[in-house]
PDB file of N, CA, C and O in Angstrom:
ATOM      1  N   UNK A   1     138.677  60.314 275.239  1.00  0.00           N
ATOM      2  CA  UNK A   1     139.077  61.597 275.789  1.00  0.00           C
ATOM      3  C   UNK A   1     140.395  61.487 276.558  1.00  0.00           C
ATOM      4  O   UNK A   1     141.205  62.410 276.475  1.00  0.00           O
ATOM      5  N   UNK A   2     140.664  60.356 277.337  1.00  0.00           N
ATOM      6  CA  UNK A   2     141.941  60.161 277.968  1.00  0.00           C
ATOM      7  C   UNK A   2     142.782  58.835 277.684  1.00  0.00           C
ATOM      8  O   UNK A   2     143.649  58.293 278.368  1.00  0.00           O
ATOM      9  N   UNK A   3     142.241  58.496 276.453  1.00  0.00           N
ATOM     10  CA  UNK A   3     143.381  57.068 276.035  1.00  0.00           C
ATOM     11  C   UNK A   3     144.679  58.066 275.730  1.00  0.00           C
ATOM     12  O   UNK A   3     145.613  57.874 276.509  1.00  0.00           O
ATOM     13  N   UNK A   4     144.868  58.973 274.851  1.00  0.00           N
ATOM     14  CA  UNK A   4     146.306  59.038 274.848  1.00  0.00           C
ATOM     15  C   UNK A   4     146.931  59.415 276.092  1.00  0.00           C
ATOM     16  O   UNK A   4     147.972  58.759 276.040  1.00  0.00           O
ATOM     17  N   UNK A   5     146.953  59.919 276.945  1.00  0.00           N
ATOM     18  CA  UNK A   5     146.808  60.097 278.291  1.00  0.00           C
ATOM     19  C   UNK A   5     147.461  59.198 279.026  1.00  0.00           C
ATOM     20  O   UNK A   5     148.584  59.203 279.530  1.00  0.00           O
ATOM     21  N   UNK A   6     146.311  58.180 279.007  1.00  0.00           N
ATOM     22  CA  UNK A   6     146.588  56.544 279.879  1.00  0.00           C
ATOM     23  C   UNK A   6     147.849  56.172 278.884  1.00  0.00           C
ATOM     24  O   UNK A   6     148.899  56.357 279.500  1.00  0.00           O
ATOM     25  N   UNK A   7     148.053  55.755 277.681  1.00  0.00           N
ATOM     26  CA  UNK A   7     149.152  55.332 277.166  1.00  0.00           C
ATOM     27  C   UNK A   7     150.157  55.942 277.436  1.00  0.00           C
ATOM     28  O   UNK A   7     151.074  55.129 277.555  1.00  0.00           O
ATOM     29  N   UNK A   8     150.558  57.152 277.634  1.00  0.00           N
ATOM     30  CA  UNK A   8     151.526  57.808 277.615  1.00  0.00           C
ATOM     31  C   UNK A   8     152.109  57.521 279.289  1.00  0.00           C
ATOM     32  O   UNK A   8     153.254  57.262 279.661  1.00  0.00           O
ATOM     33  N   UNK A   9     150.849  57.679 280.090  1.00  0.00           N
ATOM     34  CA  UNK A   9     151.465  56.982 281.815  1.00  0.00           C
ATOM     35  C   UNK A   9     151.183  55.521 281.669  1.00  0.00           C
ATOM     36  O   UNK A   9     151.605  54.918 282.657  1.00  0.00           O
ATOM     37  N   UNK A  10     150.755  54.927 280.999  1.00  0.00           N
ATOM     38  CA  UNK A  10     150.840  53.430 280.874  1.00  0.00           C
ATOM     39  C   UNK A  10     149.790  52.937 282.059  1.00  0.00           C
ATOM     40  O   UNK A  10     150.130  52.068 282.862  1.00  0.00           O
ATOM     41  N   UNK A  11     148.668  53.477 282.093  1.00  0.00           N
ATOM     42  CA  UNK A  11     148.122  53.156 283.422  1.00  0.00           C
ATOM     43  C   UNK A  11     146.433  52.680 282.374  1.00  0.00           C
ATOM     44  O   UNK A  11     145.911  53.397 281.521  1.00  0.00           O
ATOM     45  N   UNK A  12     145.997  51.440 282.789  1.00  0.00           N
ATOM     46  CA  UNK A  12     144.595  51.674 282.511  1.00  0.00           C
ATOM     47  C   UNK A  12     143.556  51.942 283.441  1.00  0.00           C
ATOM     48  O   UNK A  12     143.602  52.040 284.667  1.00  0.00           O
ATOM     49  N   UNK A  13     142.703  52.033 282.719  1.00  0.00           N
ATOM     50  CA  UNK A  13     141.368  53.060 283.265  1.00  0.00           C
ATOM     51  C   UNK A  13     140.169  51.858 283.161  1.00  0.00           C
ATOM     52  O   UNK A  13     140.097  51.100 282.195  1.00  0.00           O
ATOM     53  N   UNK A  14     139.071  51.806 284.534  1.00  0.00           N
ATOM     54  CA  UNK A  14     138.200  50.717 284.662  1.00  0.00           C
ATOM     55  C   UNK A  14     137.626  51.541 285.922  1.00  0.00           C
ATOM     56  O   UNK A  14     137.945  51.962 287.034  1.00  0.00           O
ATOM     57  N   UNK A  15     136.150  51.464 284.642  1.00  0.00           N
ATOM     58  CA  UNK A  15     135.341  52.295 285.162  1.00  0.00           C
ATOM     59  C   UNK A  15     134.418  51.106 286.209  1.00  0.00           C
ATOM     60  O   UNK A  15     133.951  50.026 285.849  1.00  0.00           O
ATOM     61  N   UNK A  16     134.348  51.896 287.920  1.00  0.00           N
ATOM     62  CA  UNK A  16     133.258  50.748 288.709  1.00  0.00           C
ATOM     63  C   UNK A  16     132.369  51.494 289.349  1.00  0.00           C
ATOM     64  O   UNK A  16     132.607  52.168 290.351  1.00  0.00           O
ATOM     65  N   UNK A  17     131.323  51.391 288.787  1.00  0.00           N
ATOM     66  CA  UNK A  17     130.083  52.333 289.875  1.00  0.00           C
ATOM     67  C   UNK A  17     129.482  51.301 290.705  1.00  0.00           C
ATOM     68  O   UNK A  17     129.409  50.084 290.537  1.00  0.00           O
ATOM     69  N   UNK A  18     128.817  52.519 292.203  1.00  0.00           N
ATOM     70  CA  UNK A  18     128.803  51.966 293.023  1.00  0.00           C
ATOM     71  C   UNK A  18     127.407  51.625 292.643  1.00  0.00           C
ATOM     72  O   UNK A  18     127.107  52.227 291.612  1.00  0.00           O
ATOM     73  N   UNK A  19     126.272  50.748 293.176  1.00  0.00           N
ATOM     74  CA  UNK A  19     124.853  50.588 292.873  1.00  0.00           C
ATOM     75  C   UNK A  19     124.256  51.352 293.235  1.00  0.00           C
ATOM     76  O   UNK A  19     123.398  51.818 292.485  1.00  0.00           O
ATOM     77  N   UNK A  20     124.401  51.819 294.457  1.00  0.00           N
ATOM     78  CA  UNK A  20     123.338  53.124 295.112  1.00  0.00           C
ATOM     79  C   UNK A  20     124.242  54.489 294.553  1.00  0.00           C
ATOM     80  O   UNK A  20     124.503  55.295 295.446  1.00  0.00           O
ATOM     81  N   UNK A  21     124.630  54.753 293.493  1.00  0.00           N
ATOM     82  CA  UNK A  21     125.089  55.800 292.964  1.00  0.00           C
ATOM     83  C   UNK A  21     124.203  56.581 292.470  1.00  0.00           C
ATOM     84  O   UNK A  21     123.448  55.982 291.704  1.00  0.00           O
ATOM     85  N   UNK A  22     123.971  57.728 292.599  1.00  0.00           N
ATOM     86  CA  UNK A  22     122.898  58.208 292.188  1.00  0.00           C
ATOM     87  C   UNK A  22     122.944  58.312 290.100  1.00  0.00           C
ATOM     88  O   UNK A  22     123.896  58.537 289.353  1.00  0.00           O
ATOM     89  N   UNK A  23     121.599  58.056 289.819  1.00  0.00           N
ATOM     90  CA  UNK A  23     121.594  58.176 288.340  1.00  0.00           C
ATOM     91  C   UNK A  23     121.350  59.468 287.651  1.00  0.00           C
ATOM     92  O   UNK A  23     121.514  59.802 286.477  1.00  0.00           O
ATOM     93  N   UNK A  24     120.870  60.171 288.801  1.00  0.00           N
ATOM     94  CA  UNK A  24     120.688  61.701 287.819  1.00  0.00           C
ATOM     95  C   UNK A  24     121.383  62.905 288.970  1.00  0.00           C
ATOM     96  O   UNK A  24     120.990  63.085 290.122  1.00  0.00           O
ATOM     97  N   UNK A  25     122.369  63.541 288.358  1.00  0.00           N
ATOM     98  CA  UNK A  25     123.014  64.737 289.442  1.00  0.00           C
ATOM     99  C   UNK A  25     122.401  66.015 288.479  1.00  0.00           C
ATOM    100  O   UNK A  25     122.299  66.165 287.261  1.00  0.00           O
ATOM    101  N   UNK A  26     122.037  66.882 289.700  1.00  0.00           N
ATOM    102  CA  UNK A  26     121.542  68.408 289.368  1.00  0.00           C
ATOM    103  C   UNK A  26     122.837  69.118 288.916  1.00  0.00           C
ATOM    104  O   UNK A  26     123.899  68.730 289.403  1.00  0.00           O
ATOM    105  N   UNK A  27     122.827  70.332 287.842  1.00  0.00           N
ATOM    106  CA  UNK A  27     123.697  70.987 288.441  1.00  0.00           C
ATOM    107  C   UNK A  27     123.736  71.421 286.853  1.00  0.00           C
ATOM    108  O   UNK A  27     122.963  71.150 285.934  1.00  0.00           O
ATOM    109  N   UNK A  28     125.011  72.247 286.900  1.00  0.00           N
ATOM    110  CA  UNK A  28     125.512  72.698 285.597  1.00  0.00           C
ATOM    111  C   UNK A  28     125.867  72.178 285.100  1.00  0.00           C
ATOM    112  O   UNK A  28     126.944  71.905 285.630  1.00  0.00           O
ATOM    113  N   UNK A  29     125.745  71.499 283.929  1.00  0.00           N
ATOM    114  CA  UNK A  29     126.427  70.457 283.028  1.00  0.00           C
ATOM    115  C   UNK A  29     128.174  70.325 282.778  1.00  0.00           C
ATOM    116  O   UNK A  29     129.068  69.545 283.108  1.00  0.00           O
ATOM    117  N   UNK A  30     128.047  71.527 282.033  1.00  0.00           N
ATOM    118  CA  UNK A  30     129.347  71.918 281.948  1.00  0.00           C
ATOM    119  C   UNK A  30     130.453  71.556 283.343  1.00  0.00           C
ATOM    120  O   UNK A  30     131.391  70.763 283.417  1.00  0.00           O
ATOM    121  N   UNK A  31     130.102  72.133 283.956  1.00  0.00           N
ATOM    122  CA  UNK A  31     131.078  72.524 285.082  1.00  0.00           C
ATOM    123  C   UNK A  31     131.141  70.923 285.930  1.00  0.00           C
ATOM    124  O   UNK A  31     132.217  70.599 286.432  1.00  0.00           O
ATOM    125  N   UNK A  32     129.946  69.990 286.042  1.00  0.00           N
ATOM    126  CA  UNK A  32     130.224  68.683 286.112  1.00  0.00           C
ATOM    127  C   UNK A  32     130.766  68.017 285.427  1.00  0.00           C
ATOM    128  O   UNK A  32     131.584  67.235 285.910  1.00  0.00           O
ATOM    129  N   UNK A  33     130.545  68.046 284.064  1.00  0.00           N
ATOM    130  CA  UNK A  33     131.320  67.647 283.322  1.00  0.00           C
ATOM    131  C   UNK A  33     133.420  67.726 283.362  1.00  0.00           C
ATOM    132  O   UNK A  33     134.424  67.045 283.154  1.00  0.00           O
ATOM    133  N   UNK A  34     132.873  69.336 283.865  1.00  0.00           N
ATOM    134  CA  UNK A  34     134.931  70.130 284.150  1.00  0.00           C
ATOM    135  C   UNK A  34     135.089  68.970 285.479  1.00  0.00           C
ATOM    136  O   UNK A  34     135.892  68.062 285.267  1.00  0.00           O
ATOM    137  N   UNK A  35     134.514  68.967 286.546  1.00  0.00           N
ATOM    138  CA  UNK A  35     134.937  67.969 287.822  1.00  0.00           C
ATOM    139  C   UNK A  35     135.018  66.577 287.524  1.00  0.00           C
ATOM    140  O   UNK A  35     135.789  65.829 288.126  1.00  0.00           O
ATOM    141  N   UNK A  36     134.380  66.266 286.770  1.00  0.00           N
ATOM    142  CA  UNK A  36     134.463  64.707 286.880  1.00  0.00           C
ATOM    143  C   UNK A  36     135.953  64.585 286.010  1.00  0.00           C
ATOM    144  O   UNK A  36     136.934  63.937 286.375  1.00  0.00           O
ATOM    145  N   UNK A  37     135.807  65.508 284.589  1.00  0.00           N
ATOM    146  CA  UNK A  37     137.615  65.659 283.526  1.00  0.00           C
ATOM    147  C   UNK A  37     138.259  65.742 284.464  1.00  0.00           C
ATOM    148  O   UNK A  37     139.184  64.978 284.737  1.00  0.00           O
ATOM    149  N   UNK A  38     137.824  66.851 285.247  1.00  0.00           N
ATOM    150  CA  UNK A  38     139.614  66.624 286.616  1.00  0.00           C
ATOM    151  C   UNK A  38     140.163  65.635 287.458  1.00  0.00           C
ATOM    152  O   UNK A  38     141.329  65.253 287.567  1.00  0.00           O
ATOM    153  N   UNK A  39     138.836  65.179 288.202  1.00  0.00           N
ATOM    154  CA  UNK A  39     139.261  63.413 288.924  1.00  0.00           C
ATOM    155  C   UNK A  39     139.597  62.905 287.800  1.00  0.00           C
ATOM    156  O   UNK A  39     140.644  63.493 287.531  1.00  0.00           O
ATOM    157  N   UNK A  40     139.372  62.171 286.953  1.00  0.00           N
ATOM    158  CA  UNK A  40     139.743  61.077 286.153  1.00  0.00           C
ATOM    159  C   UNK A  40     141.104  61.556 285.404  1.00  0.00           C
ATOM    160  O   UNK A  40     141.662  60.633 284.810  1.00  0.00           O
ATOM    161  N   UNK A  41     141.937  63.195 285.291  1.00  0.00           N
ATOM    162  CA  UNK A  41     142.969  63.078 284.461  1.00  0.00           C
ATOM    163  C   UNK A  41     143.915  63.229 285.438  1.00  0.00           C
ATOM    164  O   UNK A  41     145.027  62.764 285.189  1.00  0.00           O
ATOM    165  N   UNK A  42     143.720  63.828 286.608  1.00  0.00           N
ATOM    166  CA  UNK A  42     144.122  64.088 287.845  1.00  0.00           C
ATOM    167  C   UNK A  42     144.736  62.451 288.214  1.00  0.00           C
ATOM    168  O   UNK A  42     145.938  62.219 288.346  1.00  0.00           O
ATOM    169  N   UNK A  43     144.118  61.858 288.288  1.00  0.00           N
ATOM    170  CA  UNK A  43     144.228  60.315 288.617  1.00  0.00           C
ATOM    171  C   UNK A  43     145.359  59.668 287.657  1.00  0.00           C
ATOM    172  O   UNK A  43     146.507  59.419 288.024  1.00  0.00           O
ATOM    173  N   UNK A  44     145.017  59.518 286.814  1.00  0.00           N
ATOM    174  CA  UNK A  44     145.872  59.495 285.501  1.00  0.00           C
ATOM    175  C   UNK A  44     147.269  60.033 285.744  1.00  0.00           C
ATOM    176  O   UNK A  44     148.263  59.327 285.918  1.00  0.00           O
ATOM    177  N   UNK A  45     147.236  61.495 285.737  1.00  0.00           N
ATOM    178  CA  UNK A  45     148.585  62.280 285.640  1.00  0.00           C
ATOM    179  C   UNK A  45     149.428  61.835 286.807  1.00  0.00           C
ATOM    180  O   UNK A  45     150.571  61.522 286.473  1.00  0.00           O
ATOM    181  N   UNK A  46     149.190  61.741 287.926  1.00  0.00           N
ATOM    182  CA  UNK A  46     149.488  61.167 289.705  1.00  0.00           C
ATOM    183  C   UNK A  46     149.733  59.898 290.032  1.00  0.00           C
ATOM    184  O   UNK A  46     150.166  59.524 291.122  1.00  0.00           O
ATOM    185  N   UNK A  47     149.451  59.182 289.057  1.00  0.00           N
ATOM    186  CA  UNK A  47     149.823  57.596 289.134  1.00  0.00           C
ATOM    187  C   UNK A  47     150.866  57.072 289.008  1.00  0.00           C
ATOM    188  O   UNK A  47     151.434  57.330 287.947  1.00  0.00           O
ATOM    189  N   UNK A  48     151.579  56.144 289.965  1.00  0.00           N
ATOM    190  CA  UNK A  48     152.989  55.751 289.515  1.00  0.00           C
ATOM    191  C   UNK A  48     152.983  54.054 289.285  1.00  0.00           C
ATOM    192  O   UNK A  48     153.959  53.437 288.858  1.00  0.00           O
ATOM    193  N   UNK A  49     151.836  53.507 289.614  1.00  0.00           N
ATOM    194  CA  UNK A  49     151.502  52.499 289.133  1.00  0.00           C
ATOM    195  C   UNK A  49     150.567  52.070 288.003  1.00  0.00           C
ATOM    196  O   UNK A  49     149.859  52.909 287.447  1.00  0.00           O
ATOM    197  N   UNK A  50     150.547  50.563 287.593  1.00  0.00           N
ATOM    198  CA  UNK A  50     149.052  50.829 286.345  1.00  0.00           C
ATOM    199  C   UNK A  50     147.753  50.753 286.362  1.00  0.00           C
ATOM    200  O   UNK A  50     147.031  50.612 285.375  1.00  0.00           O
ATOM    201  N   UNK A  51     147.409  50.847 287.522  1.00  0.00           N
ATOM    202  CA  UNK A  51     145.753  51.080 287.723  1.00  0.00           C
ATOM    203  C   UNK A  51     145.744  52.549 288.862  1.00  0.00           C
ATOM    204  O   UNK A  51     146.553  52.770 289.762  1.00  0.00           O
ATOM    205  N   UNK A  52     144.740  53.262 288.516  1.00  0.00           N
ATOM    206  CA  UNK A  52     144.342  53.955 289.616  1.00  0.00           C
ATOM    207  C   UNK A  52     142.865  53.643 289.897  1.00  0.00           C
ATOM    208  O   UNK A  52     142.161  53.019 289.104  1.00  0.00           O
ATOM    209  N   UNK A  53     142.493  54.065 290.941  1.00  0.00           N
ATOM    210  CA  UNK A  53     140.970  53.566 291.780  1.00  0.00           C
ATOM    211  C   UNK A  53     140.699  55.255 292.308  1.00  0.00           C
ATOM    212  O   UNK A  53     141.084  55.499 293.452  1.00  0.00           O
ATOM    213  N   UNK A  54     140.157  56.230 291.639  1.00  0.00           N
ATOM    214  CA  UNK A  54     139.649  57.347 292.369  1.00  0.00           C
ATOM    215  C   UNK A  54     138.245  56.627 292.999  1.00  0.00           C
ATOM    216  O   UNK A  54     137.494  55.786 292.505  1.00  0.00           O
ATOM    217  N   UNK A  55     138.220  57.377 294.404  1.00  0.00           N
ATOM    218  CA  UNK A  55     136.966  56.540 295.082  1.00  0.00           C
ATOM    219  C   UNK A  55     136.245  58.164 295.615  1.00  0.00           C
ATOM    220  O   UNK A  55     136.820  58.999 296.312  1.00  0.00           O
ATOM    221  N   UNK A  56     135.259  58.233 295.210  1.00  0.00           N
ATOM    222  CA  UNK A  56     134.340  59.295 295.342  1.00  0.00           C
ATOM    223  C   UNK A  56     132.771  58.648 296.078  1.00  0.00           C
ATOM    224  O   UNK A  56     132.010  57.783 295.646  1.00  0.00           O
ATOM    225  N   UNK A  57     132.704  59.502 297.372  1.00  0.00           N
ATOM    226  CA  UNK A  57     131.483  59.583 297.822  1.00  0.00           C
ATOM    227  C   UNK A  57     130.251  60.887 297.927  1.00  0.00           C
ATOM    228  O   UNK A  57     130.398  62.042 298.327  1.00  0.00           O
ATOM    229  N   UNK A  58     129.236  60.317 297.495  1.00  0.00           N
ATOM    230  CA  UNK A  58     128.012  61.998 297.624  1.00  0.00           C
ATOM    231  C   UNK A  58     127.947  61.701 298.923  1.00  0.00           C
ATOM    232  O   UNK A  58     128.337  60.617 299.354  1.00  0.00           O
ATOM    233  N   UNK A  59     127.420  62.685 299.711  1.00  0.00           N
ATOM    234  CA  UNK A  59     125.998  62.633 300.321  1.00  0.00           C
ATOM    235  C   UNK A  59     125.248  63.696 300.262  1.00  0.00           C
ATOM    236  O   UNK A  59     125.517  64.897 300.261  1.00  0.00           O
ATOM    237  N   UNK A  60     123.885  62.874 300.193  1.00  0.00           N
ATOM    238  CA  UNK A  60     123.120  63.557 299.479  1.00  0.00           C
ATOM    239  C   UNK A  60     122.104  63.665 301.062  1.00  0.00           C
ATOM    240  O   UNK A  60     121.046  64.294 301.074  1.00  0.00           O
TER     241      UNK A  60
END
């Protein structure tokens, strides 16, 4: 979904979850689905180096 993306900013992508992350989120699929596409292209597009680290916390 975002390799051409990353190639084009030259940045790779490395996915790290935390352990106590939760495994199941409530909610509208869709529209989680739209938030999580935005951190991760958001990150991507904003990068001037080749890794980015978006760091996201719940509390639940």
């Amino acid at each position: 979904m975002f390799s051409v993306q990353c190639i084009n900013h030259n940045v790779e992508t490395v996915l790290d979850l935390l352990d106590d992350m939760p495994k199941l989120v409530r909610g509208d699929f869709a529209r989680v689905v739209q938030i999580f596409a935005n951190l991760i292209s958001n990150s991507i597009k904003f990068t001037t180096c080749k890794f980015s680290f978006p760091i996201t916390k719940c509390k639940l």
